[in-house]
N, C-alpha and C positions, 0 to 999 in steps of 0.2 A: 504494500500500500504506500504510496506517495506520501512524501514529509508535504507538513503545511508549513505557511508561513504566517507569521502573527501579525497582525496590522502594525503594532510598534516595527517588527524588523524591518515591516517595506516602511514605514516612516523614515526608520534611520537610514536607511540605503539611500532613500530618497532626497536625503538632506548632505549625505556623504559624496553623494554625484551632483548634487547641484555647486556642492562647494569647488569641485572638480571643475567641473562645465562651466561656472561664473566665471573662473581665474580664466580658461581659454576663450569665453566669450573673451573678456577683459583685452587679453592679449592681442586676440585675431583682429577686435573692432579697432584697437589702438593704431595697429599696423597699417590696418586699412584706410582708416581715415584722418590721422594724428594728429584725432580730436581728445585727449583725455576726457572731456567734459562727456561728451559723443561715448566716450566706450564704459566709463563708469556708468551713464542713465541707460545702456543697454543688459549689461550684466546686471544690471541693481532689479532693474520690470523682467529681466527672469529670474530671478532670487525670485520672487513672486509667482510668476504664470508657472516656471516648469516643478516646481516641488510639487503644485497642486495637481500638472498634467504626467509629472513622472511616476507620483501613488498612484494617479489613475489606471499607468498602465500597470507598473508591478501588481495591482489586484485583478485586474485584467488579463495576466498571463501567468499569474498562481491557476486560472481556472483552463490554461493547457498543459494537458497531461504531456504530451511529448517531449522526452529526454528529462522530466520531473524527476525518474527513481534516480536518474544519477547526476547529482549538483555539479559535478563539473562536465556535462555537458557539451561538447564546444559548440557544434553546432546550432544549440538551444539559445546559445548564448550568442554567437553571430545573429539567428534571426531576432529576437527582443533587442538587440544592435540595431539592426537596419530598421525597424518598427517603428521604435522609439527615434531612432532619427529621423527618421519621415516625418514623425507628428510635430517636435522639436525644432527643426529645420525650417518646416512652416513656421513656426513661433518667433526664430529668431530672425526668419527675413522680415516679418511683419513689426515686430520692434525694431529692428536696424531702420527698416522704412520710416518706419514712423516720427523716431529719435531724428534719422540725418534729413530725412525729406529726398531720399536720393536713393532710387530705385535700383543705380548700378551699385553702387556701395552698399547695398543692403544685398544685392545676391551675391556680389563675391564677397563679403562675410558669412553668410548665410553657404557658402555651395565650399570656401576654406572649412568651416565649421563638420560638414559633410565628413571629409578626409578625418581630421585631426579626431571627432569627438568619436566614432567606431571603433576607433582605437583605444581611447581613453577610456570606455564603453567597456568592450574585450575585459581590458583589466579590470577595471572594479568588481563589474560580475563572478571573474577567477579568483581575486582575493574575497567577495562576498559567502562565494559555494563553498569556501573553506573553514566560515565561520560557523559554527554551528548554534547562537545565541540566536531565541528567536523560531527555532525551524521543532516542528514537533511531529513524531507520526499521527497519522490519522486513526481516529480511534473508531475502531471497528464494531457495528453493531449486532451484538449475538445472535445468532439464531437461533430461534427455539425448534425443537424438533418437534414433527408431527405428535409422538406417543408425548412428549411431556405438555404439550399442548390440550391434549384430549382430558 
């Protein structure tokens, strides 16, 4: 039977990748636009949008069995990679947009982000399946047998 995950662990996971993911927003929008002002108010509106949309997903793909029995996964983990960047990727070209008013600067932050955050992505998840705070089997409910039923 598949281990579950407790809403605290996708909390903390959730908050452990954003911390991740802010610093490389941070970075990539700085790069891109070398607007400090510009890359802090983008990483800052996702400290907000993606914690909310990252529990989303983590409770979201608690509810796929595939590659569940075994945490590390890779494959499991590539695909909640590319998922979760799809939905996040959205997120951040629409804040970059938003913040610089510049459509180009917002997809190449937004399509840098693509590369760099899969990868960052990758790891967390192998250092998260190692952890086992949080993760519990699922508890099994008895069957009664026909004759002790009667």
């Amino acid at each position: 039977m598949p281990a579950q995950e407790a809403h605290l662990r996708s909390l903390a996971k959730a908050v452990s990748w954003r911390f991740i993911g802010s610093m490389d927003t941070f970075i990539l929008s700085f790069l891109v636009t070398g607007n400090a002002v510009w890359a802090v108010s983008i990483a800052s509106a996702e400290a907000v949008t993606k914690i909310i949309l990252y529990y989303l997903h983590e409770r979201a793909w608690r509810l796929v069995s595939w590659g569940l029995n075994d945490p590390t996964h890779h494959a499991r983990a590539v695909a909640k990679g590319a998922s979760w960047r799809a939905v996040a990727t959205l997120d951040t070209f629409m804040l970059s947009w938003l913040v610089t008013q510049h459509i180009g600067k917002a997809g190449t932050i937004a399509s840098f982000e693509t590369v760099t955050k899969i990868a960052l992505f990758y790891i967390h998840e192998q250092i998260w399946a190692r952890v086992p705070w949080g993760r519990a089997a699922a508890i099994a409910t008895p069957v009664v047998a026909e004759a002790e039923a009667a």
